[in-house]
LUMZA-172414 format. One record per atom (N, C-alpha, C): residue number from 1; residue in three letters; z, y, x. Coordinates in steps of 0.05 Angstrom, whole numbers, plus 5000, padded with zeros to 4 digits. Layout:
LUMZA-172414
R  NUM  ALA  Z  Y  X
...
END
This chain:
LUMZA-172414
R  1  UNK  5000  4976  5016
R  1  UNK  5000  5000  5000
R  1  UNK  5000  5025  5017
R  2  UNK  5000  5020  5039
R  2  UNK  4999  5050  5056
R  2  UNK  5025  5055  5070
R  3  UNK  5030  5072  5092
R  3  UNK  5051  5080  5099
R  3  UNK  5071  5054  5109
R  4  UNK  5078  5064  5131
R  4  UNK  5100  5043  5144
R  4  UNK  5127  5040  5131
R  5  UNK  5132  5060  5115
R  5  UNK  5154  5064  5103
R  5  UNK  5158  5060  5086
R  6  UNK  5134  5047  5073
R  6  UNK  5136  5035  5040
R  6  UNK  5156  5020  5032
R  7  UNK  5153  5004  5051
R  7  UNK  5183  4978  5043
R  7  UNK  5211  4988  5048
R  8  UNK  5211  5009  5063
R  8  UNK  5240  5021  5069
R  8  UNK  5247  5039  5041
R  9  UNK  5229  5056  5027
R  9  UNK  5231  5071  5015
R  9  UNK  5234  5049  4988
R  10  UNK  5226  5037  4983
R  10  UNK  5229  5005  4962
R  10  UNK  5256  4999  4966
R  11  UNK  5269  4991  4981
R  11  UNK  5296  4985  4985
R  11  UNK  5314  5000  4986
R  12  UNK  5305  5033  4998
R  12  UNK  5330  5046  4986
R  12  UNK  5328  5054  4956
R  13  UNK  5309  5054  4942
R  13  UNK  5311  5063  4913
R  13  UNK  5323  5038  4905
R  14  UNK  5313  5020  4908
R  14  UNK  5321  4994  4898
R  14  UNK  5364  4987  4900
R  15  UNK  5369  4996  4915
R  15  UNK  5400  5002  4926
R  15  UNK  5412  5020  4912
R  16  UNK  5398  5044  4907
R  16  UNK  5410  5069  4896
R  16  UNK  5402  5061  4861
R  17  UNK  5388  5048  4856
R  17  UNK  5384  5034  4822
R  17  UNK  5402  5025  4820
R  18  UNK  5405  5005  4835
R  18  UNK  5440  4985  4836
R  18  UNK  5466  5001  4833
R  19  UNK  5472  5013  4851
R  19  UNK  5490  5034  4853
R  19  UNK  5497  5055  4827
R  20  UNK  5478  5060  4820
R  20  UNK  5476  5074  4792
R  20  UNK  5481  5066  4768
R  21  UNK  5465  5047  4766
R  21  UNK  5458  5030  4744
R  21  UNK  5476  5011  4729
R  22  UNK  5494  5001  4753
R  22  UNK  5518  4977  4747
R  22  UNK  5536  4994  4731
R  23  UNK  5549  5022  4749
R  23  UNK  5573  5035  4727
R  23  UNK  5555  5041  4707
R  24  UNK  5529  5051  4701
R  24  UNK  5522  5061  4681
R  24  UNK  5521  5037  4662
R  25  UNK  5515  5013  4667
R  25  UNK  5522  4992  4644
R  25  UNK  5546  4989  4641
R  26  UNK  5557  4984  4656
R  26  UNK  5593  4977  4657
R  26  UNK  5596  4997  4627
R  27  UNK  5595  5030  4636
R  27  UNK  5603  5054  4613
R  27  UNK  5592  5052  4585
R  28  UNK  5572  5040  4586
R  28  UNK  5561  5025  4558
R  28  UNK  5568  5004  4552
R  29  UNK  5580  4982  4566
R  29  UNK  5595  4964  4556
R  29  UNK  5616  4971  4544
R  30  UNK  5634  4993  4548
R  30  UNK  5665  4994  4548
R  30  UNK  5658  5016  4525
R  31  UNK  5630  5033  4525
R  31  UNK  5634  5052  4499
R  31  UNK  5629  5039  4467
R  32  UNK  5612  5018  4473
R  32  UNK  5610  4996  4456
R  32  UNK  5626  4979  4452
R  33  UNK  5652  4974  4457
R  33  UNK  5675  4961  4460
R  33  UNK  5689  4979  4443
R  34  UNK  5701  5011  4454
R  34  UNK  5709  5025  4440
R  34  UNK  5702  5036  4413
R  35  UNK  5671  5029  4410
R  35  UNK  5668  5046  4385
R  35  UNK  5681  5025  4362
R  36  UNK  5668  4990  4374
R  36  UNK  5669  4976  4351
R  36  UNK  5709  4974  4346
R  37  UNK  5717  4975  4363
R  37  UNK  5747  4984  4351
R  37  UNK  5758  5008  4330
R  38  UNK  5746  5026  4336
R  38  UNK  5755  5047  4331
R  38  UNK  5743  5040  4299
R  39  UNK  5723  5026  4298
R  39  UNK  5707  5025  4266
R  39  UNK  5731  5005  4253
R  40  UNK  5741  4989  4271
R  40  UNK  5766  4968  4249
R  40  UNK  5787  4974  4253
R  41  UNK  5786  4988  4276
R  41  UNK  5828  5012  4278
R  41  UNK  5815  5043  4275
R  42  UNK  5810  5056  4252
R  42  UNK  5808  5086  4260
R  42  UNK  5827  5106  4260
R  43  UNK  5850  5085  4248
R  43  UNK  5871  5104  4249
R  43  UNK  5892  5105  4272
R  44  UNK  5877  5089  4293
R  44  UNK  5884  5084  4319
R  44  UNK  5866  5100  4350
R  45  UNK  5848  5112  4334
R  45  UNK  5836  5132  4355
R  45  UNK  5845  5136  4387
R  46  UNK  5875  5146  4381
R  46  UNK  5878  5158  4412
R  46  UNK  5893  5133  4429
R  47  UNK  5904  5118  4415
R  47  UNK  5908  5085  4433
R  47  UNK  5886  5071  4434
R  48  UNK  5864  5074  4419
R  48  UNK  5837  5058  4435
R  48  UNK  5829  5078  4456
R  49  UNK  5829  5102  4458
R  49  UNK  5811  5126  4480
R  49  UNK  5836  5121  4505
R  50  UNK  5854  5108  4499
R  50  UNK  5868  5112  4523
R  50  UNK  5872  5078  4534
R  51  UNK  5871  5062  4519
R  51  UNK  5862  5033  4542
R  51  UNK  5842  5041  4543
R  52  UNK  5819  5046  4539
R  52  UNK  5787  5054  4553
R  52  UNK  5794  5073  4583
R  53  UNK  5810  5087  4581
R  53  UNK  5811  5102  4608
R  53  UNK  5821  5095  4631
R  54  UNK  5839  5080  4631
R  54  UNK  5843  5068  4658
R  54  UNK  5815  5050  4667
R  55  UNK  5795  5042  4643
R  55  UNK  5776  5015  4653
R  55  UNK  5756  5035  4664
R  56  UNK  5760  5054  4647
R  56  UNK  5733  5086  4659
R  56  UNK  5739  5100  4686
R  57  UNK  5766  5099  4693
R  57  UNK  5776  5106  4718
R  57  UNK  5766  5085  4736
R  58  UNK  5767  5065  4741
R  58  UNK  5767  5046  4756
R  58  UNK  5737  5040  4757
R  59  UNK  5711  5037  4750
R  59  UNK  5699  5038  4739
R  59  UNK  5687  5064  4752
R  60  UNK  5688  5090  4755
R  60  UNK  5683  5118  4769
R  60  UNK  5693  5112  4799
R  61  UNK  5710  5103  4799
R  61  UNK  5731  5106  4830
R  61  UNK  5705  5080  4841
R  62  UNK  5694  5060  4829
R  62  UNK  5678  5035  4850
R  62  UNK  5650  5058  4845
R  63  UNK  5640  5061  4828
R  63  UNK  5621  5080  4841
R  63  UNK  5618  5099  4858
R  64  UNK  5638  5121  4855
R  64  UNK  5648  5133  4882
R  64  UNK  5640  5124  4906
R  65  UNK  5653  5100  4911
R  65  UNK  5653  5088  4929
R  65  UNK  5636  5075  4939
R  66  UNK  5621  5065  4931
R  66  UNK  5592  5050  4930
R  66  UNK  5571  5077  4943
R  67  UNK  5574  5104  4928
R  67  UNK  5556  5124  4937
R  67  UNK  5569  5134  4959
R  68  UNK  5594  5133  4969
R  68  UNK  5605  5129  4997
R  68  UNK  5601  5115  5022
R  69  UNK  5605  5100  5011
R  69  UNK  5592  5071  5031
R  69  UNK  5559  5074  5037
R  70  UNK  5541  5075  5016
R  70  UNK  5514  5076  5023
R  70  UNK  5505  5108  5042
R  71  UNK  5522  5126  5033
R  71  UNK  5511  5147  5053
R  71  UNK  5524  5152  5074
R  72  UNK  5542  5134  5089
R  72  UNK  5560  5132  5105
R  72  UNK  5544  5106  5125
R  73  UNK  5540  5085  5113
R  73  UNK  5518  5072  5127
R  73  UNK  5488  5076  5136
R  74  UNK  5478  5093  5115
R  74  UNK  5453  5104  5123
R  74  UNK  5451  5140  5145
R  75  UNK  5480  5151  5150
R  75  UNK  5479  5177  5160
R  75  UNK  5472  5178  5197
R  76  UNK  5465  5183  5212
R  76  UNK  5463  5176  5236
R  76  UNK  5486  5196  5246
R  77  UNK  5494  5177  5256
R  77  UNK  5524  5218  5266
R  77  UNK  5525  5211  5301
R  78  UNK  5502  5195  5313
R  78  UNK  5501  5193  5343
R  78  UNK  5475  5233  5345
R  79  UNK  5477  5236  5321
R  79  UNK  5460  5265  5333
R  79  UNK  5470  5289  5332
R  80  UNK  5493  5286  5315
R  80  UNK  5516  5311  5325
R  80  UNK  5508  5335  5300
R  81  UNK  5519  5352  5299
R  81  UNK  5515  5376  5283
R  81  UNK  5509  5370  5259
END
């Protein structure tokens, strides 16, 4: 397809999809979890929004980290400045 860099540039999108993509399902799992509760507890609103938050915390904190890790492994810091 051209370019030497094709396959490099394939694998980092392909990484950064991953990275993205997992919490972004994970947050659709757990908002779809929450809604269908809230439809058979509604008069339980703020005790379903609050077990959802610690799983939403944890859940932000591994993505964090994941976008930590990948630009921490890919940064070159032998060039200074």
């Amino acid at each position: 397809m051209g370019g030497s860099l094709f396959g490099a540039a394939v694998t980092l999108i392909t990484i950064l999809v991953v990275i993205v993509g997992l919490p972004c399902v994970a947050v659709a799992w757990l908002g779809s979890k929450m809604i269908n509760r809230l439809g058979y507890y509604p008069s339980r609103t703020p005790a379903v929004q609050t077990s959802i938050f610690l799983q939403l915390l944890v859940i932000e904190i591994f993505s964090f980290t994941l976008l930590f890790l990948f630009y921490h492994i890919f940064v070159d810091y032998s060039k200074g400045g």
